[in-house]
C-alpha positions in Angstrom: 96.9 111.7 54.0 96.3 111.2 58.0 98.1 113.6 60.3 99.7 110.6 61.6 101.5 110.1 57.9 102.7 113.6 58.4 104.5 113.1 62.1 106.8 110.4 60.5 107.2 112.6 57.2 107.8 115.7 59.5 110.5 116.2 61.6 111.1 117.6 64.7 112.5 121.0 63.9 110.0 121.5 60.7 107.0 120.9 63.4 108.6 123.5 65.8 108.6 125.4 62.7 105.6 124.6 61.7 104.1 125.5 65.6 105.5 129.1 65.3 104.0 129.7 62.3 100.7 129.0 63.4 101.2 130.8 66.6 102.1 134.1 64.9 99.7 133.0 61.6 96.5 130.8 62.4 95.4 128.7 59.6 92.0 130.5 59.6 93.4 134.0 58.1 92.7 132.8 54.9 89.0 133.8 55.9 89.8 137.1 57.3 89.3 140.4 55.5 92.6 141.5 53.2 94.0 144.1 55.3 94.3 141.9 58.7 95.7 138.7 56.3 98.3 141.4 55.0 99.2 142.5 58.7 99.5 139.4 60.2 101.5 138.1 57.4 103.7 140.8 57.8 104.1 140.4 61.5 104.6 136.3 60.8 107.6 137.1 58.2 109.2 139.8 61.3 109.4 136.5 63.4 111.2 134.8 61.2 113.3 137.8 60.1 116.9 136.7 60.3 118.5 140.6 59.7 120.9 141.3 56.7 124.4 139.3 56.5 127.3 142.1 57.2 128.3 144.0 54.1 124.9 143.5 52.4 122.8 147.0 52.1 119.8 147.8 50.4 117.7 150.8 48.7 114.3 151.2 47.2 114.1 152.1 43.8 111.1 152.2 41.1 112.0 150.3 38.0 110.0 150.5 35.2 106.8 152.2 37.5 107.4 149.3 40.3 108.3 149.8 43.2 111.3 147.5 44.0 114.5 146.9 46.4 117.9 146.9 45.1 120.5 144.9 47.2 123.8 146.0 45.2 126.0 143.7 44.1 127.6 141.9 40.7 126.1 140.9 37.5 124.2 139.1 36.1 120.7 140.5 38.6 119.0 138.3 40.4 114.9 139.1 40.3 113.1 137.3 43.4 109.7 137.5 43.2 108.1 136.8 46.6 105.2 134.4 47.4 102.2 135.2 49.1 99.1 133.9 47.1 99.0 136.8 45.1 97.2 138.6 47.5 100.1 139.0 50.8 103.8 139.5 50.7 105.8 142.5 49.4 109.0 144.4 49.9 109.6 143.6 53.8 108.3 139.6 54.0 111.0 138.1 51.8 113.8 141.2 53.0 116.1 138.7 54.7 115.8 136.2 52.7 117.0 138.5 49.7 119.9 140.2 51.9 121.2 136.5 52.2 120.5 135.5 48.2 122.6 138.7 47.8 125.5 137.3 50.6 125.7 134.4 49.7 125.9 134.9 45.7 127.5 138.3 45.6 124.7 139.0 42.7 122.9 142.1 42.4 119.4 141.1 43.8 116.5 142.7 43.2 113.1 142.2 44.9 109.7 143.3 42.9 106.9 145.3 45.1 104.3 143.8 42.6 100.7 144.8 42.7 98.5 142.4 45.0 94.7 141.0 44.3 92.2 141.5 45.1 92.7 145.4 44.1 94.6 144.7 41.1 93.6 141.4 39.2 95.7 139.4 36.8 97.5 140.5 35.0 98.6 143.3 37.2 101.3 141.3 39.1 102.5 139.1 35.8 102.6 142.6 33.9 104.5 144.1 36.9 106.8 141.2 37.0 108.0 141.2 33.0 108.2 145.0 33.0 111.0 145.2 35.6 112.6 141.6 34.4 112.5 143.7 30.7 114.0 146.9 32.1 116.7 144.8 33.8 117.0 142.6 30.7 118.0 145.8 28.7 121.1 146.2 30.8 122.0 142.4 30.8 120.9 138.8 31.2 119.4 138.1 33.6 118.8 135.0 36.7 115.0 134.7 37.7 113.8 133.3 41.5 110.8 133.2 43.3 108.4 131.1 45.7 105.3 130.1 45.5 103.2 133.0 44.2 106.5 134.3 42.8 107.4 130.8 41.1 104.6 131.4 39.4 105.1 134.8 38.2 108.8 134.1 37.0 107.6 131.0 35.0 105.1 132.6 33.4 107.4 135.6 32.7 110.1 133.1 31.4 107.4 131.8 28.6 106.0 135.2 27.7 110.0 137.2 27.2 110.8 134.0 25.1 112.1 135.5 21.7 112.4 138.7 23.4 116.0 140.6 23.9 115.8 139.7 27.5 118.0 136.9 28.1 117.5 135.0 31.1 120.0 132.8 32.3 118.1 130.6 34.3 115.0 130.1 36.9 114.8 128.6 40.2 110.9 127.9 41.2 110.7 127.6 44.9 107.9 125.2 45.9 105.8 127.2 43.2 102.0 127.1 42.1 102.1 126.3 38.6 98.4 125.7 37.5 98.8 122.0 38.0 94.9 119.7 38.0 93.8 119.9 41.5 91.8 117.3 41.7 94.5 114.7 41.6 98.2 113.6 42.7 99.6 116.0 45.5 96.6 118.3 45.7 94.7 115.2 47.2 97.1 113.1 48.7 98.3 116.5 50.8 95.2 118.2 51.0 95.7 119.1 54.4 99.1 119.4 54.2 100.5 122.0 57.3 101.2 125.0 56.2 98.9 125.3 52.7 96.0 122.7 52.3 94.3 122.5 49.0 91.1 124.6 50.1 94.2 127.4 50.8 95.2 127.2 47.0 91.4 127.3 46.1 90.8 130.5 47.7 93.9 132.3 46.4 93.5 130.7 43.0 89.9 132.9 42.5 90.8 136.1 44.4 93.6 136.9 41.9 90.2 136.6 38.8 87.6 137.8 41.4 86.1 134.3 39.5 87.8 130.9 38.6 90.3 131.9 36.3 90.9 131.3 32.5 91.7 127.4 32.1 94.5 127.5 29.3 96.0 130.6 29.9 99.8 130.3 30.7 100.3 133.7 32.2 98.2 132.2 34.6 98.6 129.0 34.4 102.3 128.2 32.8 101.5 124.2 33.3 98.8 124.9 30.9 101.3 125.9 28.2 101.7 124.0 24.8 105.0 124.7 24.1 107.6 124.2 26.5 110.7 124.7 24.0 114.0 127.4 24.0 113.0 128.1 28.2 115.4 128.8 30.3 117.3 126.6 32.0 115.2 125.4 35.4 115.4 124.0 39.0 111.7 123.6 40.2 112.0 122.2 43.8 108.9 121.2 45.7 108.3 120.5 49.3 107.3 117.0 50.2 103.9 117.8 52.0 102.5 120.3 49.8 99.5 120.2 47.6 101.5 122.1 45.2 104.4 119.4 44.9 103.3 118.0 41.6 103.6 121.0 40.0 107.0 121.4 39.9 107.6 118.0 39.0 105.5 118.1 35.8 106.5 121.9 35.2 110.3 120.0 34.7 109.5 117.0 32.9 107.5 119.4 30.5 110.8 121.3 29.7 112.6 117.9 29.2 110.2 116.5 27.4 110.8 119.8 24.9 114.0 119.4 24.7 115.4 122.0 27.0 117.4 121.8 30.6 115.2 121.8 34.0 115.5 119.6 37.2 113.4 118.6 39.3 114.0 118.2 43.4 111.4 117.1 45.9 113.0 118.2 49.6 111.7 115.2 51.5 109.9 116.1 54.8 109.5 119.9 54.1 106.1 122.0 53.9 105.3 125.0 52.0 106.9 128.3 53.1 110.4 126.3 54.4 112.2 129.3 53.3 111.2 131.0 56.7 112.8 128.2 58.5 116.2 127.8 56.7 117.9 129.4 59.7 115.9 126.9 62.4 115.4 123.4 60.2 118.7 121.5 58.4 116.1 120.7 55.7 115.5 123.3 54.5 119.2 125.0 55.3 120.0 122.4 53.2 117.7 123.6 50.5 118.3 127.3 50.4 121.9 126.0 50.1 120.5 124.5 47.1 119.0 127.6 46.0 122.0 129.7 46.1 124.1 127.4 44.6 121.7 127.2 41.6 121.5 130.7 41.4 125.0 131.4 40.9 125.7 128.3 38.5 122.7 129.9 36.6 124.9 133.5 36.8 128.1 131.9 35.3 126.0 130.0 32.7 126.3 126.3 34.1 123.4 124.4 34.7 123.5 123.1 38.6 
């Protein structure tokens, strides 16, 4: 796709978006050592960082040995699992958007400090991520939520607690990496996509093996599943221009297919990491409304 394609898909707050980001996070950090991507992703997230909503407060707790942070609130819990390509992200990049999860629901959110690659390869995060969704899961059901990297992580979590006394209510997979075939549909046709191209998804894709990774393994790969039956139910949303889109797409018409309950929305215009801009872009505050309202149908049981 030509970068002319993407100035009618894009509009003009996304591409002031877009031009921030880029200021604060050039699109070569991908080949910078791990330390400065971590820092710089850090300071990116801070200039986004919308503060917490009044009345919302937060504490960091260790739940089941991982280090988490607990924004109080009612039942069922909410478990976000942040993006980051496995390898950037923790406690402080997705804090806002968390504090506003928590506002806007009045859910009990809890954010997951998972470990990070290259230091700790699969399946250090995925093992991270079903130990606290299992300690949570012993006190009630449960809503799963996550982007990217953390879409992921809460899909593959969702197929591996399936007969398990963790009930979860329901997942909402935020423009999420799934395992989908990347040499075809949205990985070529957005490539070079702003934001995340395809060589992006390459890189991350090895440094969570330290090699390319296992090709049928769903706590890697969840797309790569065989059985997509008794899952929760799911909203997968992709952003238009991302080479990632197809994955959520398929990941939902796989559920169907099985007989369960998932949808599937494309946010037209939209590139990976909108969450950042759901204060500055009416796409995407249009989305995250979507996100919370899903979350909380998911909490009473309804399907949004």
């Amino acid at each position: 796709m030509t970068a002319q394609d993407y100035q009618t898909l894009i509009d003009a707050p996304t591409w002031d978006f877009i031009k921030a980001t880029d200021a604060a996070y050039p699109p070569d950090t991908a080949t910078l050592g791990i330390a400065d991507q971590r820092a710089i992703y850090d300071r990116m997230c801070r200039v986004f960082f919308q503060g917490y909503p009044p009345g919302v407060t937060a504490h960091d707790a260790t739940l089941a040995g991982v280090p988490c942070r607990v924004y109080p609130g009612a039942a069922p819990a909410v478990v976000y699992l942040h993006g980051g390509g496995f390898v950037v992200g923790g406690l402080h990049s997705h804090d806002d958007v968390c504090a506003e999860i928590r506002a806007r629901t009045g859910l009990k959110v809890v954010a997951v400090d998972y470990r990070l690659s290259p230091e700790h390869k699969h399946p250090a995060a995925f093992d991270d991520s079903c130990a606290v969704i299992s300690a949570l899961g012993k006190e009630g059901p449960v809503v799963l939520a996550g982007d990217s990297a953390g879409g992921n992580l809460a899909a593959a979590a969702s197929h591996a607690l399936r007969g398990s006394d963790v009930t979860i209510l329901g997942q909402v997979l935020i423009y999420p990496g799934l395992g989908g075939d990347m040499d075809k549909g949205s990985y070529l046709t957005h490539a070079h996509a702003p934001m995340l191209t395809r060589d992006d998804v390459l890189f991350y894709k090895d440094i969570r093996h330290g090699a390319p990774p296992p090709a049928a393994d769903p706590t890697v790969s969840p797309l790569r599943d065989t059985n997509f039956a008794h899952l929760p139910p799911t909203l997968a949303i992709s952003a238009e221009c991302d080479p990632l889109a197809d994955d959520a797409r398929d990941y939902a018409a796989a559920i169907t297919a099985a007989g369960g309950r998932a949808r599937w929305v494309l946010e037209p215009g939209l590139v990976h990491g909108y969450l950042r801009a759901r204060a500055t872009v009416p796409r995407a505050a249009a989305s995250f409304t979507r996100i919370v309202t899903a979350i909380a149908a998911f909490a009473k049981g309804e399907t949004p």
